[in-house]
SELOMI-359158 format. One record per residue (C-alpha): residue in one letter; z, y, x. Coordinates in steps of 0.1 Angstrom, whole numbers, padded with zeros to 4 digits, always signed. Layout:
BEGIN
AZYX ...
//
This chain:
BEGIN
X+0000+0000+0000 X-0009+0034+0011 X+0019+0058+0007 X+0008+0095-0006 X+0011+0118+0022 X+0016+0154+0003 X+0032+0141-0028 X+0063+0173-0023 X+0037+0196-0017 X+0014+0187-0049 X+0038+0195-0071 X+0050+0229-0057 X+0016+0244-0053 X+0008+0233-0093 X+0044+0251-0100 X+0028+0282-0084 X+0018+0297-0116 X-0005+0327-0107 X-0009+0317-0069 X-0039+0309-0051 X-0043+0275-0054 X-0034+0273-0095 X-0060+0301-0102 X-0085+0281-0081 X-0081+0247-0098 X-0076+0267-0130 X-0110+0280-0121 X-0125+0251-0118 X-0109+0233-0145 X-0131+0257-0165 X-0163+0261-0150 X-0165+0227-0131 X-0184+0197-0145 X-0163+0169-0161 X-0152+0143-0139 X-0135+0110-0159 X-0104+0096-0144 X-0120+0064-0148 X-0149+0075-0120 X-0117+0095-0100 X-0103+0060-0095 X-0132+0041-0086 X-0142+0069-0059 X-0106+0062-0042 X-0105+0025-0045 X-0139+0029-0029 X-0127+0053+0002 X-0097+0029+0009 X-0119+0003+0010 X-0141+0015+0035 X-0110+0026+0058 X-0096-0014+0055 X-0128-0021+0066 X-0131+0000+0093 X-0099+0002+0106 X-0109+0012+0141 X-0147+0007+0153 X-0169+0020+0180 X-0183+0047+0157 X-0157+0052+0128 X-0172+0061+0090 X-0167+0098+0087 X-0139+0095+0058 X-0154+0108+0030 X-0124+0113+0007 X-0112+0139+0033 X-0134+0172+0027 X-0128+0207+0034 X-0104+0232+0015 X-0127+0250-0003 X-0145+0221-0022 X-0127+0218-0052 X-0126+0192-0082 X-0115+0198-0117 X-0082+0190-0129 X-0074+0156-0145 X-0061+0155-0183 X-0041+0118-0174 X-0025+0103-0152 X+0000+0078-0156 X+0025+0079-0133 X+0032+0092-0096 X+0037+0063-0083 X+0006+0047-0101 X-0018+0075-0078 X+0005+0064-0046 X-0010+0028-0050 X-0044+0037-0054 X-0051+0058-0032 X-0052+0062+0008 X-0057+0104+0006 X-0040+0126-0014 X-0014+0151-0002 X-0030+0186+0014 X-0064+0176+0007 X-0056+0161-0025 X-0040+0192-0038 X-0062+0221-0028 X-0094+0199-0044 X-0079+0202-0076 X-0044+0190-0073 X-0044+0162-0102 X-0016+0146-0091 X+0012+0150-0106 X-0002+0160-0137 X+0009+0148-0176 X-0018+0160-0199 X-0024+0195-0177 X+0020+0200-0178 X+0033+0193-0142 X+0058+0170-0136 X+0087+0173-0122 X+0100+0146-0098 X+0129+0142-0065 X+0104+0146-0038 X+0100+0117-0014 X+0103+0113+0022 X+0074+0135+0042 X+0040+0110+0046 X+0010+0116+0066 X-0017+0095+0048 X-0036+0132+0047 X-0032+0143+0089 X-0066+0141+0099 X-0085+0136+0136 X-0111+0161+0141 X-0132+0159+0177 X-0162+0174+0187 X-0178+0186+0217 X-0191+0225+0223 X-0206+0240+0249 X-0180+0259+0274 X-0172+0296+0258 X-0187+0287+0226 X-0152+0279+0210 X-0153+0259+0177 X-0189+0255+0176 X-0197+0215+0172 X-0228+0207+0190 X-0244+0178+0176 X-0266+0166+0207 X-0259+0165+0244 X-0282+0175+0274 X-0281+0152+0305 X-0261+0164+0335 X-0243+0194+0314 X-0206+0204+0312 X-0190+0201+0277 X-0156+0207+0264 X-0144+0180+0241 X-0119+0187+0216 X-0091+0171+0197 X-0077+0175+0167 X-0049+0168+0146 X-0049+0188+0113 X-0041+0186+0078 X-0068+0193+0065 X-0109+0177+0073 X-0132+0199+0094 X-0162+0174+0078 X-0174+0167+0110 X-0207+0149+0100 X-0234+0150+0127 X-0212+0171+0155 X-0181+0152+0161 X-0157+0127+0140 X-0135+0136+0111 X-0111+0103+0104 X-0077+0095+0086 X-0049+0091+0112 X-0045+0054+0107 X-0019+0028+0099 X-0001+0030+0140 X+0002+0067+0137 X+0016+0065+0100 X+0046+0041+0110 X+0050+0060+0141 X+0055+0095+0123 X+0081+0076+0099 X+0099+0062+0125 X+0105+0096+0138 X+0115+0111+0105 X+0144+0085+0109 X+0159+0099+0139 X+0178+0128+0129 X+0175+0140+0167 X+0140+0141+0168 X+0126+0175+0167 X+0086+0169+0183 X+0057+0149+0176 X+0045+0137+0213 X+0014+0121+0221 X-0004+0110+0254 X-0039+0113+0245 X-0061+0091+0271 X-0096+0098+0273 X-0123+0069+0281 X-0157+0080+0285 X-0182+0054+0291 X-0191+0057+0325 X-0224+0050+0321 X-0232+0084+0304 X-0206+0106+0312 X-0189+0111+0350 X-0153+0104+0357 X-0135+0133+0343 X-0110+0152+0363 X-0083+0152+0338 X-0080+0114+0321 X-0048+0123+0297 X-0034+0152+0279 X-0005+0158+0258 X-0005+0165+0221 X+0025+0182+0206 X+0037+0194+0173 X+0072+0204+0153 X+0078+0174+0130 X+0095+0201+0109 X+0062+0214+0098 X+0054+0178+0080 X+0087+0192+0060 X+0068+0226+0046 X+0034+0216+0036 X+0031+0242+0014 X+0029+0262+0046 X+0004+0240+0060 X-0019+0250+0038 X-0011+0287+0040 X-0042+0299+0059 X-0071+0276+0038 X-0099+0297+0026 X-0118+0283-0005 X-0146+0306+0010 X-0148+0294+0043 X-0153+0265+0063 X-0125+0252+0084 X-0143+0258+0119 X-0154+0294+0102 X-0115+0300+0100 X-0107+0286+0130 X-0134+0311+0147 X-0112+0339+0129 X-0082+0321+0140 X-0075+0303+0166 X-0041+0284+0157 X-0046+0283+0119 X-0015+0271+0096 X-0035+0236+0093 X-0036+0230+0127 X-0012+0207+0138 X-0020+0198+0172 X-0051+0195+0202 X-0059+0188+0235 X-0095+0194+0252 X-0109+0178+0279 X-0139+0189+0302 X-0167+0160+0302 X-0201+0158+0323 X-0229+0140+0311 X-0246+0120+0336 X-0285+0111+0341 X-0287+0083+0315 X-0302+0089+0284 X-0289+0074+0249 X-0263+0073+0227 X-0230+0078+0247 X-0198+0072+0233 X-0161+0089+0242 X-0128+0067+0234 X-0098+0089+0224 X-0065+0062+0227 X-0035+0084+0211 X-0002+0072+0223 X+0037+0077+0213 X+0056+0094+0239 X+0033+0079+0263 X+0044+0044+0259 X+0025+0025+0230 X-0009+0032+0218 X-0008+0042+0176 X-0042+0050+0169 X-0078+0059+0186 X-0111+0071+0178 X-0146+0072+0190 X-0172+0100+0194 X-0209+0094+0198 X-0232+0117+0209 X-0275+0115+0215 X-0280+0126+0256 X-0311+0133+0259 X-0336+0160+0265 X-0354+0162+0237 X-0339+0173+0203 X-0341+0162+0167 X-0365+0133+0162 X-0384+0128+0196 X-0345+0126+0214 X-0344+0090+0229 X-0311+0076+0206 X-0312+0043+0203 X-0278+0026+0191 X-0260+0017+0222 X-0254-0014+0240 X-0234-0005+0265 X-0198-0009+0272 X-0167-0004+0247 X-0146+0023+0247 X-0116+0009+0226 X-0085-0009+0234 X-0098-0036+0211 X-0118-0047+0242 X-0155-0068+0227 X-0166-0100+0227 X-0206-0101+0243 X-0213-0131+0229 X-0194-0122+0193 X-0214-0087+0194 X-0251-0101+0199 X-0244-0131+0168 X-0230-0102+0149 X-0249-0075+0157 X-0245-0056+0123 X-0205-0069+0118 X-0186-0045+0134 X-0150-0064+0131 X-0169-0093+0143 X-0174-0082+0178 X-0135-0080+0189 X-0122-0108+0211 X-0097-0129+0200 X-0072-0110+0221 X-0076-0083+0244 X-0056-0065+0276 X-0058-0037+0293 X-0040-0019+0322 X-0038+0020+0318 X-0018+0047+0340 X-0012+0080+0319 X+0005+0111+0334 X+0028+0087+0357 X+0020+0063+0387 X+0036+0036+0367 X+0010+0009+0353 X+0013+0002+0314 X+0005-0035+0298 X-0014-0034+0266 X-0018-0063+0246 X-0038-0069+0210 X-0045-0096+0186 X-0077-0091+0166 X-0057-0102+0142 X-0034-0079+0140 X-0029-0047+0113 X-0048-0018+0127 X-0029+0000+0151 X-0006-0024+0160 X+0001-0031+0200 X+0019-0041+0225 X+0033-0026+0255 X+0051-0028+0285 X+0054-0015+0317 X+0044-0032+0351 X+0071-0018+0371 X+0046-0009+0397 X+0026+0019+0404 X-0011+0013+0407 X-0008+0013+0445 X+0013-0012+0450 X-0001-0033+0421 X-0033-0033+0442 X-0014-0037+0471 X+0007-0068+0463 X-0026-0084+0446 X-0047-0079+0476 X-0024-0087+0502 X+0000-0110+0494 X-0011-0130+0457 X-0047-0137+0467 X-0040-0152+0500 X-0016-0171+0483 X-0039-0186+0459 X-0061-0191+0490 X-0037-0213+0512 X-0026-0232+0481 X-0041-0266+0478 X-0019-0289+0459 X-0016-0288+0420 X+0021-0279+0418 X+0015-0247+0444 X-0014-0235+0426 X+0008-0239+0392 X+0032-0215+0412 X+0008-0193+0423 X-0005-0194+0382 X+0030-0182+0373 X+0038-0157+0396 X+0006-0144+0386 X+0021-0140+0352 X+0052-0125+0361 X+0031-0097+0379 X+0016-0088+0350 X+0037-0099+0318 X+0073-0093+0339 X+0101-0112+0331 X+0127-0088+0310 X+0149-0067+0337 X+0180-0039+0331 X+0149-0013+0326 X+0123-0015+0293 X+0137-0049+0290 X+0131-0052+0252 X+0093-0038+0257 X+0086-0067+0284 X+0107-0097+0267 X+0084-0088+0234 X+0049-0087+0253 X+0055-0118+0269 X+0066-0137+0239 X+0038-0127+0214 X+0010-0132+0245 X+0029-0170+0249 X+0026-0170+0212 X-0010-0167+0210 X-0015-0188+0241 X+0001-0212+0226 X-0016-0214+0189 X-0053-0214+0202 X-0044-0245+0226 X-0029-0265+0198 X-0066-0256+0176 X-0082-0272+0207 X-0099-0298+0206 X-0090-0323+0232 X-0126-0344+0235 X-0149-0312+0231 X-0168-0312+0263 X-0186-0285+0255 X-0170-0245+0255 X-0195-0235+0224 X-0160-0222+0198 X-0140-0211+0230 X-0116-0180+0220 X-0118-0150+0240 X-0097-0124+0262 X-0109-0088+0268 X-0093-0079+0299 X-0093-0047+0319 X-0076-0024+0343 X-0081+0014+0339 X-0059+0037+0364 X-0082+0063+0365 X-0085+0061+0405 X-0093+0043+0436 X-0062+0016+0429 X-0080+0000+0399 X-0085-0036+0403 X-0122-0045+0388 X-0117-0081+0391 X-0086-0094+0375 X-0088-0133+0384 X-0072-0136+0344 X-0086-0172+0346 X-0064-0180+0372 X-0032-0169+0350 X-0005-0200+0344 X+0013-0197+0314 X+0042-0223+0302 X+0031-0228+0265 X+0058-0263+0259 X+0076-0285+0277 X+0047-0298+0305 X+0033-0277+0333 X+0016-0241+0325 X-0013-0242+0320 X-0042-0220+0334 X-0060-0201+0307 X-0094-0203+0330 X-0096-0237+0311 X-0089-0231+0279 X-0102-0191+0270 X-0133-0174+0277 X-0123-0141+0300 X-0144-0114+0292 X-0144-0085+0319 X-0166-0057+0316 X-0183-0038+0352 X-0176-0003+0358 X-0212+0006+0337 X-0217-0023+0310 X-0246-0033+0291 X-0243-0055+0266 X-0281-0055+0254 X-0292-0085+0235 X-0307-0113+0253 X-0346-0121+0239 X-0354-0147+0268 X-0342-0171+0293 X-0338-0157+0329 X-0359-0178+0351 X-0375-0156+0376 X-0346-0163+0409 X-0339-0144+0444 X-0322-0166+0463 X-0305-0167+0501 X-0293-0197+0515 X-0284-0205+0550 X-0302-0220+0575 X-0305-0256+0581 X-0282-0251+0614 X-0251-0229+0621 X-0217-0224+0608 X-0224-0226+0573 X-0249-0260+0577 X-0224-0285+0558 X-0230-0258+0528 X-0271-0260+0532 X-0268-0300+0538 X-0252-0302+0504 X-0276-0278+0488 X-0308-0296+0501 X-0296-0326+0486 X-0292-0318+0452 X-0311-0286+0442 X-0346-0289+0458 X-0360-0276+0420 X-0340-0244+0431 X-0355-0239+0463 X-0390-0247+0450 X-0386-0229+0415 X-0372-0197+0428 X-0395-0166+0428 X-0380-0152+0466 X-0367-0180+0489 X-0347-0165+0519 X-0335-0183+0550 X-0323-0148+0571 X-0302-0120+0557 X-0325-0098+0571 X-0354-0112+0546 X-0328-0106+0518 X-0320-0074+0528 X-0356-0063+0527 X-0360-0074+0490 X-0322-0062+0480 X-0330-0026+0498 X-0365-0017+0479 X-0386-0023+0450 X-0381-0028+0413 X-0380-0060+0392 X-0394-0056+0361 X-0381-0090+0342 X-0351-0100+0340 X-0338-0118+0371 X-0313-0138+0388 X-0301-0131+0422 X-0280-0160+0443 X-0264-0157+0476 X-0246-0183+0494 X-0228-0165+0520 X-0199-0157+0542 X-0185-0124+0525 X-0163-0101+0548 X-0156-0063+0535 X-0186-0054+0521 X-0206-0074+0541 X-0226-0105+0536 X-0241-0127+0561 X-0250-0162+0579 X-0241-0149+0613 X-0224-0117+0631 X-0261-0115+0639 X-0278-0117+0606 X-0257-0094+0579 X-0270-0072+0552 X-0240-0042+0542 X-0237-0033+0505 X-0250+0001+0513 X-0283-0018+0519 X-0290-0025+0477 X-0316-0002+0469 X-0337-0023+0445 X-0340-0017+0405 X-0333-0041+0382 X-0348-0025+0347 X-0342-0056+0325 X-0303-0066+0327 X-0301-0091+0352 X-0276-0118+0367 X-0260-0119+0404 X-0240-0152+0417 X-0218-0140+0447 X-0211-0178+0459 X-0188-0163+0489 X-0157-0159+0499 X-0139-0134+0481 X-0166-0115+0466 X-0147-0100+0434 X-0115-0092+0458 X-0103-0058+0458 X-0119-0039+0484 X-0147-0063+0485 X-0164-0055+0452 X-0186-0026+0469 X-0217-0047+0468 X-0206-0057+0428 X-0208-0020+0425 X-0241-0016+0439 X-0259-0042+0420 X-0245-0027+0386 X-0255+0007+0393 X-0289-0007+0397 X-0288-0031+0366 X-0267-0061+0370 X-0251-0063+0340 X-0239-0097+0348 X-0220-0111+0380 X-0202-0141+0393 X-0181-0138+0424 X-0149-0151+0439 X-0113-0138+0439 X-0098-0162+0470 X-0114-0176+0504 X-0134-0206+0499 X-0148-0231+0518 X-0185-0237+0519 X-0178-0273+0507 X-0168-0257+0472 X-0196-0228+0472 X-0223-0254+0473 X-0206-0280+0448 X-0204-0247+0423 X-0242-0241+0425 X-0246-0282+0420 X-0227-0279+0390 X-0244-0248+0375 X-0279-0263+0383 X-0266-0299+0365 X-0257-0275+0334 X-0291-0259+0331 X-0308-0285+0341 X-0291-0308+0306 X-0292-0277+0286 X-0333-0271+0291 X-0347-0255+0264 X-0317-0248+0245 X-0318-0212+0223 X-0289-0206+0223 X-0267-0214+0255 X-0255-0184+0272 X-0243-0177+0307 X-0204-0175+0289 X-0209-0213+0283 X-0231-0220+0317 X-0200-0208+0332 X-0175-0224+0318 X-0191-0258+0318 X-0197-0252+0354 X-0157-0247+0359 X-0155-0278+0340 X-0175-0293+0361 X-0161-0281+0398 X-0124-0288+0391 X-0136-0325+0386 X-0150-0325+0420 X-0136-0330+0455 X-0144-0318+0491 X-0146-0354+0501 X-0154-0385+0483 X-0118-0399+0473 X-0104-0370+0484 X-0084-0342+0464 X-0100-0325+0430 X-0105-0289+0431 X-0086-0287+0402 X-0075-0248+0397 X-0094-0234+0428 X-0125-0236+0403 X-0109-0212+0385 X-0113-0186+0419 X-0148-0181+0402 X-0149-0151+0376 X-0179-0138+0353 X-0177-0102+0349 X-0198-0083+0323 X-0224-0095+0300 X-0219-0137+0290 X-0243-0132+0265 X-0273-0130+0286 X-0295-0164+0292 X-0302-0180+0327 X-0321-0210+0332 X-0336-0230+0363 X-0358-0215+0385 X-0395-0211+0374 X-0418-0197+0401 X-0444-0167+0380 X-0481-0171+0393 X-0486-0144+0425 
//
């Protein structure tokens, strides 16, 4: 039930008598066509709805119950009861009364009634961008490589926002929030960390990431003052022109953005969170960049990356393309910094309320997250062998990131870790045991956002041990499609199989021989399928450093990997400075190395997504070559049983693979690999399709 936000104030503006608002519904009452409660309710229970539908999405429906103080509807003759309206509708309160106040209204005679709690099922987000020294002036398209201010919001009233911004509801989150504080008698302010999320592939990092969004919670008390300064003559942004800090303006923030080269639709996240601890609510902007305006402008809906802490699903989004709710992940989890260094944990359900989270702090700053993961947790995982120390390096990979409760934010970290075992826990007991195949897999949307140089691109989540009853923990690797997205995403829909391959493999003699031995003996379709066959770095170099591919491709690399370099020999490297080539179709990259994906050694990751990767597998740990050549065995056996298949994607290639390698040993008889499959993480785009090798007439 939605709870009727300006209830106290409806009934004190209709008792005005000969005020401003009476005469203008009285006005209306008059001259106004007739609208039928009947057709009232139906408009409502259609508004509310389309807001349970939409809860939060990447480009929220502009909430049409929520229009501007000077549109006005008649007066209704009936309504029942108070409390009758407060059930059927999600909008009411300011808006509600200044478009013709029928609330609280017995055949035209107000009634009077003890006025309820304050709500807020009327506060409103407003966000647009303008151009810098154009204040309040909603632009509704974006030039490449221009500065923009981008502006925030929180009013009681809709600025309809149609084609130059977002006017939405505050949601559920924010709702419960403002309650909660109306309970504490010590409370005096509103405070919210708004966090900013640009998509980086059409808008530069922006100097400031968060702001702060502050407001009496007194003036939720007086909404007849609220509503003080609407003009039935003039449009919000008209009186905000006049006026800069008008009665219905609660609250903002403004951020300076930069559009970068890329032309499309770009979109902006806006994560609003309590006292800077929890996120309550978030909404999206989307803008056209381009240089053209009005029909020619090159706006095509997007398929890049998400912008919302629901995280997305690849594979989800491109079976339900025109589903919105359908493209979340079963769960996802981020890692933000605000204004402190101190690292937050946020964890969702998809199916979760809107607006519901949880949150926790890392008790580390970014810094020496990075730190501790780089340099003492993945070597580690690298000089663990045996089952039982790779279980322990699993664990104390969990208590890194879900810590155990301690004397500080105790309650916050005992709570995360309990509903994340909880969910762990329910999708393994769904599993079924003899299903070979990961086609119903659920998914995890993980990512790390601390809006610097500390951020850790590859989090190994796969290698994650959680203890979900009374066996060992278990790895979620095995048992949950991990769905990391690169810096610059694209999620465009895959129409064909990738079968056109770069690949480098060492030579038949040297230090990595025992790796070429094994590769020779099992994949001699790859090496005569692939498109480029390379033998010497330097070869690879030459067709990494110029050029464009047109199709689709897939470029392999078996390789020592040592800070951003690559190479057979200290004589024969390539750097990551040396990837020059375009990639215009989104393509795949297998980094079969050691420690490819390891912080501080993603610089050639970087690279190939700048120029169109929008897929990559790498390594978190140091592997031997034994293990690099059994991985490509295992993804060529994959391929190779699922020719011709429409609908296997990469996300399942991959996960089979994994399947596949932990089965496998170094030695005939010898140990399994077990958990160190799991050292191998896809990042990006699992939707995409590769296939064997297929050499295209010269």
């Amino acid at each position: 039930m939605r709870c009727i936000w300006g209830l106290p104030f409806l009934i004190l503006i209709m008792l005005m008598g000969c005020g401003q608002q009476h005469n203008v519904a009285k006005s209306h009452q008059e001259s106004g066509p007739k609208v039928s409660q009947k057709a009232e309710q139906s408009t409502i229970k259609e508004d509310k709805s389309e807001v349970q539908r939409n809860p939060v999405s990447e480009q929220p429906p502009i909430n049409r119950t929520l229009r501007t103080a000077r549109r006005v509807r008649p007066v209704q003759k009936e309504v029942q009861s108070i409390q009758e309206v407060e059930d059927s509708s999600h909008v009411g309160g300011v808006v509600g009364a200044v478009r013709g106040g029928y609330i609280g209204i017995r055949g035209g005679t107000p009634v009077t009634a003890p006025p309820p709690p304050p709500q807020t099922s009327s506060l409103t987000w407003n966000a647009w961008a303008e151009d810098s020294g154009e204040p309040f002036s909603p632009v509704d398209h974006l030039h490449p490589d221009t500065d923009y201010d981008l502006v925030l919001d929180l009013s009681a009233i809709s600025y309809d926002l149609l084609d130059g911004g977002v006017s939405r509801a505050a949601g559920p989150g924010f709702h419960h929030q403002i309650n909660d504080w109306f309970k504490d008698i010590s409370r005096k302010d509103a405070v919210f960390k708004v966090l900013l999320l640009p998509d980086p592939a059409y808008f530069d990092n922006p100097a400031k990431r968060s702001d702060t969004l502050q407001f009496k919670l007194s003036r939720l008390k007086q909404p007849e003052l609220l509503l003080a300064d609407v003009d039935k003559n003039k449009t919000p942004l008209e009186i905000l022109r006049d006026k800069s800090e008008p009665s219905f303006r609660l609250g903002h923030v403004s951020f300076r953005i930069h559009t970068g080269q890329l032309q499309g639709k770009g979109a902006i996240g806006l994560s609003l969170w309590a006292d800077g601890r929890r996120p309550v609510d978030e909404l999206v902007v989307a803008y056209c960049i381009s240089d053209d305006v009005g029909e020619n402008a090159n706006c095509q809906p997007s398929t890049r990356g998400t912008v919302s802490l629901n995280g997305i699903d690849s594979v989800r989004l491109s079976a339900q393309m025109g589903d919105t709710g359908s493209r979340f992940p079963d769960a996802a989890v981020h890692f933000v910094r605000l204004d402190s260094d101190q690292v937050l944990g946020v964890f969702r359900r998809n199916d979760w309320e809107a607006g519901r989270f949880e949150t926790w702090r890392l008790g580390r700053t970014a810094g020496q997250l990075r730190e501790y993961f780089e340099n003492t947790l993945l070597p580690a995982f690298s000089a663990a062998t045996a089952q039982q120390d790779l279980e322990a390096r699993g664990t104390e990979f969990y208590n890194l990131l879900f810590p155990l409760p301690g004397p500080r934010g105790a309650a916050d970290a005992g709570r995360a870790r309990t509903e994340f075992e909880t969910f762990v826990r329910e999708h393994m007991e769904g599993e079924a045991a003899s299903a070979r195949e990961h086609l119903q897999t659920p998914s995890i949307f993980i990512r790390m956002l601390t809006q610097d140089d500390n951020s850790i691109q590859l989090v190994p989540l796969g290698l994650l041990a959680v203890k979900v009853n009374q066996g060992p923990p278990e790895f979620l690797g095995f048992h949950f499609r991990i769905e990391t997205p690169l810096a610059i995403q694209n999620y465009q829909r895959s129409t064909t199989c990738i079968s056109t391959w770069a690949l480098a493999v060492p030579p038949a003699k040297g230090d990595l021989q025992e790796m070429r031995t094994r590769f020779d003996e099992n994949l001699t379709d790859f090496t005569k399928g692939a498109q480029y066959f390379y033998e010497s770095m330097k070869d690879f170099g030459t067709y990494l450093g110029t050029g464009k591919e047109e199709s689709a491709a897939a470029v392999a690399v078996l390789s020592h990997h040592n800070k951003n370099q690559i190479f057979f020999s200290s004589s024969d490297l390539i750097l990551s400075t040396a990837v020059n080539r375009d990639f215009t179709k989104p393509s795949i990259a297998i980094l079969d190395g050691c420690g490819t994906g390891a912080p501080g050694a993603v610089d050639f990751i970087d690279k190939l997504n700048n120029r169109g990767i929008a897929s990559v597998i790498a390594t978190s740990t140091e592997i031997r070559p034994e293990i690099a050549a059994d991985f490509m065995r295992c993804l060529a056996s994959e391929l190779n049983e699922h020719r011709g298949s429409l609908d296997y994607r990469l996300s399942y290639a991959y996960l089979n693979t994994i399947e596949c390698l932990k089965g496998r040993s170094m030695q005939e008889g010898g140990a399994k690999y077990g958990p160190l499959a799991l050292t191998y993480s896809l990042l990006g785009n699992g939707d995409l399709k590769l296939c064997i090798p297929i050499k295209r007439p010269q």
